[in-house]
N, C-alpha and C positions, 0 to 999 in steps of 0.2 A: 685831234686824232693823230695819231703815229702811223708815219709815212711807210709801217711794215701793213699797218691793216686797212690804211686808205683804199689800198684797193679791192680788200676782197669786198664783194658784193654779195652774193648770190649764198655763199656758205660761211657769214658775216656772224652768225651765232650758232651754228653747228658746235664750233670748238665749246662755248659755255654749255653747251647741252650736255656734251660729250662728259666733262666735265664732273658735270653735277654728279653726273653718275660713276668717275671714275675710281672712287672710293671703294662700291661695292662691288664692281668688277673685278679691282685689284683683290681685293679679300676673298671672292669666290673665285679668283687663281690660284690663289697662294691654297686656300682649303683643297683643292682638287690636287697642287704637285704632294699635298701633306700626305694627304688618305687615298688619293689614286695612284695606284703604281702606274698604269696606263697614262696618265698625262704627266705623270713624271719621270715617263721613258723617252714622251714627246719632246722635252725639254733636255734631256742627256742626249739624247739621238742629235739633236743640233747644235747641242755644244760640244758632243764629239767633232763632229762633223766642221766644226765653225773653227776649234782650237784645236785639236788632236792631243799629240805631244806637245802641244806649243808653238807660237809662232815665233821663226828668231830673224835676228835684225842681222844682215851680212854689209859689213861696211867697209869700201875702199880699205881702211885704213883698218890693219890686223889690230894695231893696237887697243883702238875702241872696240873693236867687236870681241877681244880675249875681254875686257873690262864689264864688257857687257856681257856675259856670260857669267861673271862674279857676281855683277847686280842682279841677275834676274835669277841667279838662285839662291841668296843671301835670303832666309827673312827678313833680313832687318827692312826691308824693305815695307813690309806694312807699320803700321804706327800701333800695334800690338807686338808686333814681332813672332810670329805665330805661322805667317802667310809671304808664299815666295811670290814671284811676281807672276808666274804662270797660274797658282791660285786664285790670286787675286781677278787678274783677267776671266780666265772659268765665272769667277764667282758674280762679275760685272756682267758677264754674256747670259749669265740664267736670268740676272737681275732684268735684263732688258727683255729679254722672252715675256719673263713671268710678270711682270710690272708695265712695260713699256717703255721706264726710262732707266737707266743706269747713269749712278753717278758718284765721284770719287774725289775728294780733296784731297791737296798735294800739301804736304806740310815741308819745310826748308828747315833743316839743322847744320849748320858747320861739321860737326862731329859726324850723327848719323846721315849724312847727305840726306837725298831723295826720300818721303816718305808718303808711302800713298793709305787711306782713310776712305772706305765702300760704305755708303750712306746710303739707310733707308729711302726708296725716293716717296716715301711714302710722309715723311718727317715735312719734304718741304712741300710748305705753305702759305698762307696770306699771314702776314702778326695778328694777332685778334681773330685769326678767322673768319678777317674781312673778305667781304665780294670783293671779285676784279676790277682793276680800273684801267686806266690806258695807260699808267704808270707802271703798274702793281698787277702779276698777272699768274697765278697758280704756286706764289712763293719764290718769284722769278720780278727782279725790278728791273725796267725798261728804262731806254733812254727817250729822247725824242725822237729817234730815228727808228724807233722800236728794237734797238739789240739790250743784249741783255747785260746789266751792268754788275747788280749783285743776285744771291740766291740769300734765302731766309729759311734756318730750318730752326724746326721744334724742336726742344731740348727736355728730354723728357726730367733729366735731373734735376734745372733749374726751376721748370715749366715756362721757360720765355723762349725766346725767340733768338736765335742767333747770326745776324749777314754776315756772310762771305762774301768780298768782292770776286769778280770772274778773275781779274787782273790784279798784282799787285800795283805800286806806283814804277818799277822798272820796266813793267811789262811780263812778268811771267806769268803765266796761267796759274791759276790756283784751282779753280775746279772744273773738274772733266765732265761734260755732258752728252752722253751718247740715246739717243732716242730714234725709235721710229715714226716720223711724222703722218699724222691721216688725214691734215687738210692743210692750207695755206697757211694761216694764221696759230699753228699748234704750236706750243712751245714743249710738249710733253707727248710721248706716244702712248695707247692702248697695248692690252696683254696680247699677247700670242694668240690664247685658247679662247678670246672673247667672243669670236664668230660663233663657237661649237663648244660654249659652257656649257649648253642647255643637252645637247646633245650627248655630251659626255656625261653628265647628270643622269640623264636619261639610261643613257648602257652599263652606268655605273647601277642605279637604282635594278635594272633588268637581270644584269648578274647576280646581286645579292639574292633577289627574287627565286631565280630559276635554282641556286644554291639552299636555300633554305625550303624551297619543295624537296629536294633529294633528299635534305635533311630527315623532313618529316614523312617522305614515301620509306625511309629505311629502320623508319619504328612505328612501335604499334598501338597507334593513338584510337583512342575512342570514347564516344559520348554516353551518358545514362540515362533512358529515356523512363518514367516513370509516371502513373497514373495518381500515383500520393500525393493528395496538397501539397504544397510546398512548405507549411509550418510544419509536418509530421513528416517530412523527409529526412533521412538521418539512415544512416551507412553504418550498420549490426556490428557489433565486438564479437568479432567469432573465432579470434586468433588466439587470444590470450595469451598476447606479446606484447609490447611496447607500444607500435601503432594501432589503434584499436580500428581502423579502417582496412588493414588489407593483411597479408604475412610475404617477407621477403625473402625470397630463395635466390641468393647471391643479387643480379643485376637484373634481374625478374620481380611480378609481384602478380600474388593472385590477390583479387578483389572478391570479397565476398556482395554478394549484389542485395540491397531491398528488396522485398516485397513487392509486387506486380511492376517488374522494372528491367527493362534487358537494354543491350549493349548496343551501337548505331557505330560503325567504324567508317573512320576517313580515309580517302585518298587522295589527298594533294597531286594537282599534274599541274606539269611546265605551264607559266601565262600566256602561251603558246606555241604550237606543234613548231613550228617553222624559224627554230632557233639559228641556225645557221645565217639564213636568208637575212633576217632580222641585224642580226650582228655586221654581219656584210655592206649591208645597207647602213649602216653606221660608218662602219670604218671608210666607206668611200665617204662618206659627207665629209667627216675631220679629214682624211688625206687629203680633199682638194682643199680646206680650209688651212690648214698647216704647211703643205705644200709638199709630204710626204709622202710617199707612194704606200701602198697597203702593203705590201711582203717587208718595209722596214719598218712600219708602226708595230709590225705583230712581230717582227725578230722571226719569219715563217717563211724561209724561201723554197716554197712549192711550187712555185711556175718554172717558165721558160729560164733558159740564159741571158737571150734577148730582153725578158721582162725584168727581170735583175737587176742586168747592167743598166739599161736604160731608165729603171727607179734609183740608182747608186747618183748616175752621170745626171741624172735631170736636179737631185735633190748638192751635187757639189756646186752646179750652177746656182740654184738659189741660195745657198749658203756662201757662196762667193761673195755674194754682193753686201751681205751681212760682214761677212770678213773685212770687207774694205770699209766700212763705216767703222767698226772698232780698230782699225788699225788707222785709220782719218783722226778720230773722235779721240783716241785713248794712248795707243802706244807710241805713233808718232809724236805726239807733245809729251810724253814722258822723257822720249828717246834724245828729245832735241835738248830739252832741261838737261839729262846726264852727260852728252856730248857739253854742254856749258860747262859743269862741273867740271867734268875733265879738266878742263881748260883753266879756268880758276884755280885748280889745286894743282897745275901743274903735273897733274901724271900723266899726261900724253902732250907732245909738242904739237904747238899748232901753230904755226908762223901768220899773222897776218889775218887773226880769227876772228876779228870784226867785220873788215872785208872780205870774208872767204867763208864763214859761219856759213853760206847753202852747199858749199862743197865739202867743208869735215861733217855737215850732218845730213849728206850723201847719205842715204840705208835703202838697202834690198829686204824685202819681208818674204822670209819663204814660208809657208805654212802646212798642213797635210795634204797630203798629196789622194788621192782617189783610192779607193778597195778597187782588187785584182780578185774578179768573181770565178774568170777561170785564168789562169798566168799563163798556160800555156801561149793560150790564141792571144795575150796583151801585151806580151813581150815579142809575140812576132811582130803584132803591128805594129809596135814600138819599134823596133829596129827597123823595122821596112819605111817608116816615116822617116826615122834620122836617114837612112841612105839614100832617100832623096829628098833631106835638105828641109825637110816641111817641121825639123822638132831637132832642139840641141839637147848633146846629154845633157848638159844642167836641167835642163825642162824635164826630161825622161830621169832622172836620179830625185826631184822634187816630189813627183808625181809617185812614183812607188816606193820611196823611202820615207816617209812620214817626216818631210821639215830637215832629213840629211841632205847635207849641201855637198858636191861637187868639189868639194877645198877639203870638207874632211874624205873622202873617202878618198883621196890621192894621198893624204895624211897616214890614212890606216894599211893602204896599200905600200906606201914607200917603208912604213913601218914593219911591213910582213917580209916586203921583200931584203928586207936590213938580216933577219933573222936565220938562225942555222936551218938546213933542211929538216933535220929533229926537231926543229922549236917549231919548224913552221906546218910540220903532218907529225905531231905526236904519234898517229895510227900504223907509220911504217916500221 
């Protein structure tokens, strides 16, 4: 037994449960971001919210952070060439919502440095689509100690099986593993919308419903009720047109009827009166499941100020915490790999960077900064904070500038004031 699962007791086979079933979960996520626009707003809603414009890396050292700036908006950055690094990250943050796990291999070239690789997590598996063992555990090989040594993904082209080590033999990381774990022993997290699939199923199936009543309450349906056996039933040529059952007057049609036989008309109504209430009652279940308040699941800000802000502020907290796991998980060990490069190709001095490698790969992550529901009352209390001392302008320029740092806007200011009074108010 591995000394990672030694101890769990109690929720010792949860994860294999979980498991079995996480095949079909993930497939009826990914079907709902396809065909629901609603839970595919759930999932932009907190990738906005998680990356914004981007998260960027401010480091001591100007040189690496102008460098890094080049790297993270280069394509060449993905191993298609197609996808900047802000992309890519986005495309890792849905992955982990929608999936549970996100995961990214790092490819090494001389020429094209850095190259990152967003892989199905769906691909890895057991080889053979073996059961788990204490070695060998959802496409994930252990050691004795239970960490993870290599990953094994399905190759659809080949159809085999391909490991990655975690590690090269110098020690770089080669693949990024970002997940949400749900128990002790989990090596892989569950979807986002797993809690309220059923439920989102459900309000999905109730709209189409109550849509296709309107449908049919806004035309004029009706049935042929008739005393004639059914072998002598037959609809009279009385037209002496083409269709011999009815005659067509533009987007109309009279029917001529049989013989002792009249007309029974439908009226489809709503599956029930109390639509409103209904839908409501949905939206709270997925807001507490998701962690979103109902005025940002519906894009619907009807209430208070108070309720607003306090659905904005409650939901950048739990996106917080999210934020720091893909900047743990993902950016940081990219960040730390390009500070290497640097260094090896000599484009940035680095005196003493074997000893000193935690201090050139020093980084500040700034990221978005929070919506201003009303700016007036946010920028008072902003200023009334900084003048006593409780908030610095960096904190206050982070927060309302979406990821602008404090370095450029002294940048753009010494810029403005460099300028002629004509250059700098065209309007005078």
């Amino acid at each position: 037994m591995s000394r990672r699962n030694q101890y769990v007791t109690i929720n010792r086979f949860d994860d294999e449960i979980d498991y079995r079933h996480l095949s079909d979960m993930i497939q009826e996520s990914r079907k709902l971001i396809r065909n629901d626009g609603f839970s595919n707003g759930i999932i932009s809603t907190r990738t906005t919210y998680i990356i914004g414009d981007g998260i960027k890396a401010i480091s001591p050292n100007r040189e690496i952070t102008e460098h890094w700036k080049l790297f993270s908006k280069n394509k060449s950055v993905s191993i298609s060439g197609t996808q900047t690094l802000k992309n890519m990250i986005d495309l890792m943050c849905r992955e982990r919502d929608i999936t549970g796990t996100s995961i990214a291999i790092v490819h090494y070239s001389k020429r094209r440095g850095i190259q990152l690789q967003v892989v199905d997590s769906h691909t890895l598996s057991n080889p053979g689509w073996a059961l788990n063992t204490e070695t060998m555990k959802n496409g994930m090989e252990l050691s004795a100690r239970g960490e993870i040594k290599a990953y094994h993904f399905y190759n659809v082209d080949t159809m085999k099986w391909d490991r990655i080590k975690k590690f090269t033999r110098s020690g770089r990381i080669q693949v990024l593993h970002s997940y949400r774990p749900n128990n002790p022993s989990s090596f892989r997290g569950v979807p986002l919308l797993s809690p309220c699939i059923d439920t989102l199923y459900d309000l999905r199936k109730y709209r189409k419903s109550v849509i296709n009543a309107a449908i049919l309450s806004s035309e004029m349906s009706f049935f042929l009720k008739s005393t004639t056996p059914e072998d002598d039933f037959a609809l009279e040529d009385n037209t002496g047109g083409t269709d011999k059952n009815d005659l067509h007057i533009r987007d109309t049609k009279v029917i001529h009827l049989p013989v002792d036989s009249e007309m029974q008309f439908s009226s489809p109504n709503q599956p029930i009166s109390s639509h409103e209430s209904f839908v409501d009652s949905c939206l709270k279940e997925i807001s507490s499941s998701v962690e979103i308040s109902r005025d940002l699941l519906t894009k619907v800000f009807d209430s208070s100020y108070s309720s607003s802000t306090a659905g904005s502020q409650d939901l950048m907290r739990t996106v917080g915490r999210e934020r720091e796991s893909i900047i743990d998980d993902i950016l940081t060990p990219i960040y730390n790999l390009f500070v290497e490069h640097l260094w090896l190709d000599d484009k940035v001095v680095m005196p003493g960077f074997d000893s000193r490698r935690a201090d050139y790969q020093k980084v500040r992550w700034v990221a978005k900064g929070r919506d201003s529901i009303n700016p007036r009352n946010d920028l008072a209390s902003t200023k009334a904070m900084i003048e006593m001392g409780l908030k610095s302008k960096t904190q206050a320029i982070a927060e309302y500038n979406n990821a602008t740092t404090f370095e450029e806007i002294n940048e753009e200011l010494a810029y403005e004031n460099s300028l002629t009074p004509a250059v700098q108010d065209p309007m005078r």
